[in-house]
MINU-230833 format. One record per atom (N, C-alpha, C, O): chain; atom name; residue number from 1; residue in three letters; z, y, x. Coordinates in nm, 4 decimals, padded with zeros to 6 digits. Example, Ala and Ser with C-alpha at 12.3 -4.5 7.8 and 13.67 -1.06 7.14 Angstrom:
2
{'A', 'N', 1, 'ALA', {00.7800, -00.5690, 01.3190}}
{'A', 'CA', 1, 'ALA', {00.7800, -00.4500, 01.2300}}
{'A', 'C', 1, 'ALA', {00.7800, -00.3300, 01.3200}}
{'A', 'O', 1, 'ALA', {00.8465, -00.3319, 01.4236}}
{'A', 'N', 2, 'SER', {00.7080, -00.2250, 01.2850}}
{'A', 'CA', 2, 'SER', {00.7140, -00.1060, 01.3670}}
{'A', 'C', 2, 'SER', {00.7870, 00.0030, 01.2900}}
{'A', 'O', 2, 'SER', {00.8039, 00.1138, 01.3409}}
This chain:
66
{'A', 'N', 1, 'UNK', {09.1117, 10.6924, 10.8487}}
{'A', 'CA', 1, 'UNK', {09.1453, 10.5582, 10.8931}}
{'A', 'C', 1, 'UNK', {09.0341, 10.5106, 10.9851}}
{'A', 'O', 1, 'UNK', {08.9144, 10.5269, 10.9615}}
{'A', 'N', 2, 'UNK', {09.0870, 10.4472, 11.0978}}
{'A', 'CA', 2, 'UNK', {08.9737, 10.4172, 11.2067}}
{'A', 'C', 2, 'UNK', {08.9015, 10.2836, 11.1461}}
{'A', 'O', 2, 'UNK', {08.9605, 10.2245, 11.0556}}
{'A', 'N', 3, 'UNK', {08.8024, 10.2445, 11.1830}}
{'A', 'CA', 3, 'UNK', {08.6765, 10.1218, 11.1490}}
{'A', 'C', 3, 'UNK', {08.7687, 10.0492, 11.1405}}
{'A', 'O', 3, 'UNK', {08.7879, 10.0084, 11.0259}}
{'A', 'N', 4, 'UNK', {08.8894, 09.9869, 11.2735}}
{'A', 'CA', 4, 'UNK', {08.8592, 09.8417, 11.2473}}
{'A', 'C', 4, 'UNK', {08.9814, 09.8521, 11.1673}}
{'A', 'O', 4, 'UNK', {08.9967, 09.7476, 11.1041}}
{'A', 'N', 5, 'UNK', {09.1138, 09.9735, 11.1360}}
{'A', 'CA', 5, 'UNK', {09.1952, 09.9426, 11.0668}}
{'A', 'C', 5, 'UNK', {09.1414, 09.9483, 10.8918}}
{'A', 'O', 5, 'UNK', {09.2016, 09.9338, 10.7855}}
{'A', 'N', 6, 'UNK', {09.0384, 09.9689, 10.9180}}
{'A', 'CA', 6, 'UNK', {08.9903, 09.9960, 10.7934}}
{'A', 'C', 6, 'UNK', {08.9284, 09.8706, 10.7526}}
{'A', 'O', 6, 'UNK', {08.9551, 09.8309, 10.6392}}
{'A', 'N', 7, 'UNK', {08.8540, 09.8049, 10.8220}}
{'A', 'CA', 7, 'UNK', {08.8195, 09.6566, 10.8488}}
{'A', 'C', 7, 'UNK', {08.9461, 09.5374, 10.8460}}
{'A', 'O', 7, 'UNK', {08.9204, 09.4170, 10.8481}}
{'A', 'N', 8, 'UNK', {09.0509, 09.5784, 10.8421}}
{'A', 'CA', 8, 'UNK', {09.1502, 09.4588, 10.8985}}
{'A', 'C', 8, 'UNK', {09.2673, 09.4789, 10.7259}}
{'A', 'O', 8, 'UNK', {09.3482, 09.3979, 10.6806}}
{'A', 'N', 9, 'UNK', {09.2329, 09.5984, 10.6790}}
{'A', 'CA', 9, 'UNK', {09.3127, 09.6049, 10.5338}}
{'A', 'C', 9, 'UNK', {09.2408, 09.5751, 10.4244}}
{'A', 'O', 9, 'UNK', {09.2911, 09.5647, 10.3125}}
{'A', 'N', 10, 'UNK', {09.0622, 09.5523, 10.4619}}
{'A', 'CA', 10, 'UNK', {08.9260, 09.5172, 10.3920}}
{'A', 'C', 10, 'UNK', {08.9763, 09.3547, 10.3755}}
{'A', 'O', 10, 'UNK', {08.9928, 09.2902, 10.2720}}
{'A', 'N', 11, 'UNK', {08.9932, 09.3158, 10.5115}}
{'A', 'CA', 11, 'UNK', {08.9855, 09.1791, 10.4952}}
{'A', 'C', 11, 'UNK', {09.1528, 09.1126, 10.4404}}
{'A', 'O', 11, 'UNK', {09.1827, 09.0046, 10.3895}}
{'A', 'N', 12, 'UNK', {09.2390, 09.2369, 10.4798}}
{'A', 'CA', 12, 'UNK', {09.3880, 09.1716, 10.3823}}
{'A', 'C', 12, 'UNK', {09.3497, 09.1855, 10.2429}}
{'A', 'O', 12, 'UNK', {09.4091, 09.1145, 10.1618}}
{'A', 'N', 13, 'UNK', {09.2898, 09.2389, 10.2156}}
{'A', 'CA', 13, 'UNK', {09.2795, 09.2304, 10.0545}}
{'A', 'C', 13, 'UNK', {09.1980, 09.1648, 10.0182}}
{'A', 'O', 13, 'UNK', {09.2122, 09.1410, 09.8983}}
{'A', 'N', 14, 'UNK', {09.0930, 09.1083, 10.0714}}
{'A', 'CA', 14, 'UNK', {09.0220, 08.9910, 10.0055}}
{'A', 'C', 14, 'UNK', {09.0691, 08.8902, 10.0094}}
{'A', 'O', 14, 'UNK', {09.0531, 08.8261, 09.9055}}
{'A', 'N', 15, 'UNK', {09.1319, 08.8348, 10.0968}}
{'A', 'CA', 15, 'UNK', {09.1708, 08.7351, 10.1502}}
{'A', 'C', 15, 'UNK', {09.3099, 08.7155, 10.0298}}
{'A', 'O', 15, 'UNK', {09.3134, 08.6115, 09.9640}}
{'A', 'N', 16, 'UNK', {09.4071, 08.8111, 10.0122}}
{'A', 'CA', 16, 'UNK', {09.5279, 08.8563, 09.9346}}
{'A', 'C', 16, 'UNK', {09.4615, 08.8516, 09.7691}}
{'A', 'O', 16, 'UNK', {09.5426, 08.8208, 09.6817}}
{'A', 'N', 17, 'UNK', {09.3258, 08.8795, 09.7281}}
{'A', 'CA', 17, 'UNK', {09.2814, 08.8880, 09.6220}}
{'A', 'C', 17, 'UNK', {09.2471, 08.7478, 09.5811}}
{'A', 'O', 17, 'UNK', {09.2709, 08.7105, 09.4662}}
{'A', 'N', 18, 'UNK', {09.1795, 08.6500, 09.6908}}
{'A', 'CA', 18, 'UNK', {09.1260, 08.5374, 09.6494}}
{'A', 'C', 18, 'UNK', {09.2814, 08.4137, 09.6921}}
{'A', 'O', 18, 'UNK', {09.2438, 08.3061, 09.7388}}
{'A', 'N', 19, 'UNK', {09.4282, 08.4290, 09.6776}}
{'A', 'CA', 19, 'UNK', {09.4674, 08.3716, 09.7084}}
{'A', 'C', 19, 'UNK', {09.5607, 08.3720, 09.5437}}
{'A', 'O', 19, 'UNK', {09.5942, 08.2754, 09.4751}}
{'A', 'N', 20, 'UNK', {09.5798, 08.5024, 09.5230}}
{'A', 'CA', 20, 'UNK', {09.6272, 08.5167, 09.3667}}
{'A', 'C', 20, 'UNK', {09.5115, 08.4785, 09.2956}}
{'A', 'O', 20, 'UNK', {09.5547, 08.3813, 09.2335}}
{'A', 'N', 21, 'UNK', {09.3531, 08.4947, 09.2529}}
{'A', 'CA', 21, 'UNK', {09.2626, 08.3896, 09.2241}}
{'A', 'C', 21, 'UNK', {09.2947, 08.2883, 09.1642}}
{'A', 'O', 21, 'UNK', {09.3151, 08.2701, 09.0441}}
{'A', 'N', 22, 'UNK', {09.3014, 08.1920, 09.2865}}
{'A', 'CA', 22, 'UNK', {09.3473, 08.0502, 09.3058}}
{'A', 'C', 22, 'UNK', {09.4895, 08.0704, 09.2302}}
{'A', 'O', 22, 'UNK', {09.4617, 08.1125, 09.1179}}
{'A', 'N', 23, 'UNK', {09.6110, 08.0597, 09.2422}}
{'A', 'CA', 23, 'UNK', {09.6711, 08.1095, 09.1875}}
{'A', 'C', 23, 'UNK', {09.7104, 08.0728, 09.0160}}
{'A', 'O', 23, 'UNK', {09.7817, 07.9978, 08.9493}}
{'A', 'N', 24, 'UNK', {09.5905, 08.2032, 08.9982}}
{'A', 'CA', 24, 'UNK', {09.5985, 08.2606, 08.8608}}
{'A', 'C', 24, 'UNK', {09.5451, 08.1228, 08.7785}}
{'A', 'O', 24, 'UNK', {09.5914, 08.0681, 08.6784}}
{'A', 'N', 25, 'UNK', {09.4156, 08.0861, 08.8721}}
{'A', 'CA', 25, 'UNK', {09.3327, 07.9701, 08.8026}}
{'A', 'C', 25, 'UNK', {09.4203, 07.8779, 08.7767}}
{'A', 'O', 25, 'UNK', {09.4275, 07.8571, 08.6556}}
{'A', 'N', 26, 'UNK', {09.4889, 07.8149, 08.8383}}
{'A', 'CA', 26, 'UNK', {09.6066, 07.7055, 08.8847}}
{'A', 'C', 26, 'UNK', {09.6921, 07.7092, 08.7229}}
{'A', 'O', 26, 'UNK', {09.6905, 07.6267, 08.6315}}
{'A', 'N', 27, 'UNK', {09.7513, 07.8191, 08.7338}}
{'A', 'CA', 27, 'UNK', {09.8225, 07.8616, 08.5931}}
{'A', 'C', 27, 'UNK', {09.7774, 07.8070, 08.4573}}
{'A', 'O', 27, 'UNK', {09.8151, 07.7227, 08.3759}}
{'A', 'N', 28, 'UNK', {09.6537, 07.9180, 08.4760}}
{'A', 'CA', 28, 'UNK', {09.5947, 07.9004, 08.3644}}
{'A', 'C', 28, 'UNK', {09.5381, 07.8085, 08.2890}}
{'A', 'O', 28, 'UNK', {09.5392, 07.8030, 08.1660}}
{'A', 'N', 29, 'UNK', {09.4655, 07.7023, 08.3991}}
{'A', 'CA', 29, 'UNK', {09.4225, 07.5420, 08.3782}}
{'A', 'C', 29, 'UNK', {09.4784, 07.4600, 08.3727}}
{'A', 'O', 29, 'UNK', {09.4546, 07.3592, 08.3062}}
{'A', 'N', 30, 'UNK', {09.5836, 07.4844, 08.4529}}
{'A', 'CA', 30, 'UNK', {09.6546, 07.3298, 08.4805}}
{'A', 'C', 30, 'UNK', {09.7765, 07.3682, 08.4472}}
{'A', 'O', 30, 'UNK', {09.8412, 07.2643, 08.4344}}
{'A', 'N', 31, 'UNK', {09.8483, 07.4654, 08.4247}}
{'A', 'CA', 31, 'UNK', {09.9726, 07.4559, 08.3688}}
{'A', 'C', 31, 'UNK', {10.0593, 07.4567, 08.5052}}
{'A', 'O', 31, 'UNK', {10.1814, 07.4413, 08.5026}}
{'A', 'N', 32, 'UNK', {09.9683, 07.4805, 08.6538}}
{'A', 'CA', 32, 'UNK', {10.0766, 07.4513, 08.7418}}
{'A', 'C', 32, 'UNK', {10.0902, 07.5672, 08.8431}}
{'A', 'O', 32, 'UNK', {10.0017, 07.6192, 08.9110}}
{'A', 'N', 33, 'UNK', {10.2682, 07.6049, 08.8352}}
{'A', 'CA', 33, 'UNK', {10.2631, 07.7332, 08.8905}}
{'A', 'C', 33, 'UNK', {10.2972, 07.7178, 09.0612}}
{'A', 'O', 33, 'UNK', {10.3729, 07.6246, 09.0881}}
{'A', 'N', 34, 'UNK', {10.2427, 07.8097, 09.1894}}
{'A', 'CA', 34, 'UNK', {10.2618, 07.8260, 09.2808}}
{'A', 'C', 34, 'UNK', {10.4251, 07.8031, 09.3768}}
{'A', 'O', 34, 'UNK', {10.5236, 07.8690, 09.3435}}
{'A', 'N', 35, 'UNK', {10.4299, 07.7214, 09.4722}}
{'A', 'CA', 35, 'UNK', {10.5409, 07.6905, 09.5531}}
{'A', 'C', 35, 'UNK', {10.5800, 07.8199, 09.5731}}
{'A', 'O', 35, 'UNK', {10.5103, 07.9201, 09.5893}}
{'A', 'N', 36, 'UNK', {10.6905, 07.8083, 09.5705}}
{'A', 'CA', 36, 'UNK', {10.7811, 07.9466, 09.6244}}
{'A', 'C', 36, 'UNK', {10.7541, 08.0095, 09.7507}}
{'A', 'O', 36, 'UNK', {10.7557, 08.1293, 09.7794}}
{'A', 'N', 37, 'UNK', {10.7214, 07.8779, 09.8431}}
{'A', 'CA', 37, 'UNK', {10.6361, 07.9758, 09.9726}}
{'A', 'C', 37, 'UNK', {10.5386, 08.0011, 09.9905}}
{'A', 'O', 37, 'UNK', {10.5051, 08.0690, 10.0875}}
{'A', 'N', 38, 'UNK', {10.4188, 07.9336, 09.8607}}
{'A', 'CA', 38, 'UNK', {10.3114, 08.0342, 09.8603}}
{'A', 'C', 38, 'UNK', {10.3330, 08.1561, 09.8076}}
{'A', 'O', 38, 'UNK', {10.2808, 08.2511, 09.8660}}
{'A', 'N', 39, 'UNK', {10.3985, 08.1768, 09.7093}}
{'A', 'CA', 39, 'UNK', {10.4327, 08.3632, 09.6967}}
{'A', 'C', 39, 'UNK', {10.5409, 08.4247, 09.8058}}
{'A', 'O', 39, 'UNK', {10.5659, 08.5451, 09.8122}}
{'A', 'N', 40, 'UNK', {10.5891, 08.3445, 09.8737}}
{'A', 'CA', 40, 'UNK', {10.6708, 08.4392, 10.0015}}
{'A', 'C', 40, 'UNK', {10.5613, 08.4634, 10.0755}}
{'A', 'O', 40, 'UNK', {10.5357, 08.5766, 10.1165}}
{'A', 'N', 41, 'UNK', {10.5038, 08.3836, 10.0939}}
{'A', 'CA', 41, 'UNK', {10.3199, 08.4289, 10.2154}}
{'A', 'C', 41, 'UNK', {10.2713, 08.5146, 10.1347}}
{'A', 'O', 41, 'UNK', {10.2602, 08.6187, 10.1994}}
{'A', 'N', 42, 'UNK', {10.2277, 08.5340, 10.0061}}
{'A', 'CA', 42, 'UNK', {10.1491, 08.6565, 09.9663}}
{'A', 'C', 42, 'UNK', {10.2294, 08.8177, 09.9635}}
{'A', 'O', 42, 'UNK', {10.1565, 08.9169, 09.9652}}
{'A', 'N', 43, 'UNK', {10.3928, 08.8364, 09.9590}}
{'A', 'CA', 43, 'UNK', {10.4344, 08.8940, 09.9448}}
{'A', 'C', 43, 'UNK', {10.5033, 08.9562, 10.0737}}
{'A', 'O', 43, 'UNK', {10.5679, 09.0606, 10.0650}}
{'A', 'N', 44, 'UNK', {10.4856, 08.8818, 10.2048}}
{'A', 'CA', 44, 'UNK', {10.4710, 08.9403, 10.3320}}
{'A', 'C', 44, 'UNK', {10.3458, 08.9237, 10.3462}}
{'A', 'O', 44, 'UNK', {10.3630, 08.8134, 10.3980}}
{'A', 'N', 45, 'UNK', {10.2258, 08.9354, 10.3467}}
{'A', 'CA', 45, 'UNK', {10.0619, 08.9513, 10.3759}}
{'A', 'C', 45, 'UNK', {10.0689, 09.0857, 10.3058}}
{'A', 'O', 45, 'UNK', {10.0124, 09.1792, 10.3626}}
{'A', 'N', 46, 'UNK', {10.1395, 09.1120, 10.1733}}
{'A', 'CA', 46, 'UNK', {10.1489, 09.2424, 10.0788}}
{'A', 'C', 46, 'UNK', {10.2308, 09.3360, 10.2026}}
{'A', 'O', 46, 'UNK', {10.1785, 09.4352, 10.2533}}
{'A', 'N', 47, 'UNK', {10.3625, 09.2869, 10.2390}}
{'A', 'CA', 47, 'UNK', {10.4267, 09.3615, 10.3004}}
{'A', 'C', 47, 'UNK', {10.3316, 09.4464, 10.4392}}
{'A', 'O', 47, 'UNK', {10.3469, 09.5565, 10.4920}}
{'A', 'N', 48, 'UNK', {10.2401, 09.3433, 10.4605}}
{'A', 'CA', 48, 'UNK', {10.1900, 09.3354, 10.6504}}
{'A', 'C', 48, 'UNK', {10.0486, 09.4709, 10.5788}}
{'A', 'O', 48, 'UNK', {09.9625, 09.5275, 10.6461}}
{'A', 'N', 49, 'UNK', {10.0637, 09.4790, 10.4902}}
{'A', 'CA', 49, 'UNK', {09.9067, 09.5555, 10.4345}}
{'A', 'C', 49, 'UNK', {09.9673, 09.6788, 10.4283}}
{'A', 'O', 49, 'UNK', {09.9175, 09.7659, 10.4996}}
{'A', 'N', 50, 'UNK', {10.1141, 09.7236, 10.3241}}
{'A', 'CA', 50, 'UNK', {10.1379, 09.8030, 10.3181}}
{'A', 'C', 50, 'UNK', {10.1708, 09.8590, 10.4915}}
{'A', 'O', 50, 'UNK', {10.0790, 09.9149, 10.5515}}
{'A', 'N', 51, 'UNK', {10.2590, 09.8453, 10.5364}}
{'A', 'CA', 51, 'UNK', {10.3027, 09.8749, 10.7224}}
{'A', 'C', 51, 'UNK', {10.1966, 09.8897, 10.7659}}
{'A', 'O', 51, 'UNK', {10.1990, 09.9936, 10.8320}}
{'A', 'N', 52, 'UNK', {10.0249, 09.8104, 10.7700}}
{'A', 'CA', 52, 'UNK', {09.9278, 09.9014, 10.8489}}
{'A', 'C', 52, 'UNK', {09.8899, 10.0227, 10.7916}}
{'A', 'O', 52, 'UNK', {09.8643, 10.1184, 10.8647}}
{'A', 'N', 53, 'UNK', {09.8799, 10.0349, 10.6184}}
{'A', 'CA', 53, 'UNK', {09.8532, 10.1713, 10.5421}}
{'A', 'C', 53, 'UNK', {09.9232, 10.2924, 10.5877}}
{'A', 'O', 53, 'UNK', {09.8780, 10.3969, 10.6345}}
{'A', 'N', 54, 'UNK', {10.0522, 10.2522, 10.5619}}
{'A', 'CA', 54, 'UNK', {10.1816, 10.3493, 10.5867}}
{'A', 'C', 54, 'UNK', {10.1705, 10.4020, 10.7043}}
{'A', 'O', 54, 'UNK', {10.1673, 10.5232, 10.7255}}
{'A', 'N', 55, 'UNK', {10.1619, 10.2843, 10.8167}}
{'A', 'CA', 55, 'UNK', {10.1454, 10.3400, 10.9387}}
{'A', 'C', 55, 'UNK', {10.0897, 10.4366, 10.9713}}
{'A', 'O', 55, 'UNK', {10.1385, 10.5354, 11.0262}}
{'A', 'N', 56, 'UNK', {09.9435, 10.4112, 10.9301}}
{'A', 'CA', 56, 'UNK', {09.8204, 10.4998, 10.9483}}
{'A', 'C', 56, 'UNK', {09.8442, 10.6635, 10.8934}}
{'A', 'O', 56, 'UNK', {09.8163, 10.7736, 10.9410}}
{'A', 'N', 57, 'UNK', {09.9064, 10.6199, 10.7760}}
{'A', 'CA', 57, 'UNK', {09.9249, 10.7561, 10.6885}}
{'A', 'C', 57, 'UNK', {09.9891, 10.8375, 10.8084}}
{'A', 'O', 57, 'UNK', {09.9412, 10.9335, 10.8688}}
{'A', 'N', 58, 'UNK', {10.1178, 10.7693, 10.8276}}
{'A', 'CA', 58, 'UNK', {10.1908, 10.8491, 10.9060}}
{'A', 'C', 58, 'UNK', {10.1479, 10.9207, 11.0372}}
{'A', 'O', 58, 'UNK', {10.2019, 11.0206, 11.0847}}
{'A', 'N', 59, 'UNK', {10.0505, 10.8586, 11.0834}}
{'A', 'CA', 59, 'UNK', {10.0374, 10.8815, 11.2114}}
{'A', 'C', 59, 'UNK', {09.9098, 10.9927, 11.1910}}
{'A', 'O', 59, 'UNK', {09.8724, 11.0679, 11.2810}}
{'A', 'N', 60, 'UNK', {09.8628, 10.9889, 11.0827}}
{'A', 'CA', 60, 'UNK', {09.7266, 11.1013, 11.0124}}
{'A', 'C', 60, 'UNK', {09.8407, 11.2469, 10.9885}}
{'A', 'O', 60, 'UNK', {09.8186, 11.3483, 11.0547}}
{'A', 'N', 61, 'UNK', {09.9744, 11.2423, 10.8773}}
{'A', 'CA', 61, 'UNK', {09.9891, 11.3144, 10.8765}}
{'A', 'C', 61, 'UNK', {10.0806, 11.3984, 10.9939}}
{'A', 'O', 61, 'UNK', {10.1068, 11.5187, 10.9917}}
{'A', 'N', 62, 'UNK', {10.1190, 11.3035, 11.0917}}
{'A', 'CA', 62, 'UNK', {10.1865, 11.3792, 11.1936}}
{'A', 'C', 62, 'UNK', {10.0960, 11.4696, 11.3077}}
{'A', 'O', 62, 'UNK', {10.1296, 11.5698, 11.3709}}
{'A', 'N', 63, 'UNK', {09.9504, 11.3826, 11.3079}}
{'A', 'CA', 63, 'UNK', {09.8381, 11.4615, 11.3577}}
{'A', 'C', 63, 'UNK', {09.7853, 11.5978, 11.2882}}
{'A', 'O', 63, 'UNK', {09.7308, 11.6880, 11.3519}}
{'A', 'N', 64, 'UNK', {09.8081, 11.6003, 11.1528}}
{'A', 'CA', 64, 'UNK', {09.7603, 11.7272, 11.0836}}
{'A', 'C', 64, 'UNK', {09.8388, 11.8595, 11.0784}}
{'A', 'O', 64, 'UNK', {09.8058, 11.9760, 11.0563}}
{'A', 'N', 65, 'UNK', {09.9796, 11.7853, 11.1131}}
{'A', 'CA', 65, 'UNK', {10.0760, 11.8718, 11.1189}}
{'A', 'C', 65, 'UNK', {10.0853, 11.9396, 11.2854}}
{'A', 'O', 65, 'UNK', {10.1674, 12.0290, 11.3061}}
{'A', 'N', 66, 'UNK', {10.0285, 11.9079, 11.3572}}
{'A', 'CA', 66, 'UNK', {10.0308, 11.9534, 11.4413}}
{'A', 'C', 66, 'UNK', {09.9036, 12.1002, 11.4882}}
{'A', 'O', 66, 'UNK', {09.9110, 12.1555, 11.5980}}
């Protein structure tokens, strides 16, 4: 995986980690659970992480295969 795609799935997952966080805290303290379009945003940010992984994979193993 090149630097910056490696850099840009670094920062989807922190960013994706500290948003379930918040989240979780929310739940757990206050009894109050997340708007429906805050989990549609985490679950395309999930989607947008997997498609650069996948991508990459793909494009690694079509290079090896050659």
């Amino acid at each position: 995986m090149s630097q910056t795609k490696k850099e840009q799935v670094i920062c989807h997952i922190r960013y994706l980690r500290q948003e379930l966080k918040e989240m979780h805290l929310g739940i757990k303290e206050d009894d109050l659970f997340p708007e429906p379009s805050e989990l549609r945003g985490i679950m395309a940010q999930l989607e947008a992480l997997l498609e650069l992984v996948e991508g990459n994979i793909k494009i690694q193993s079509n290079s090896q295969a050659a």
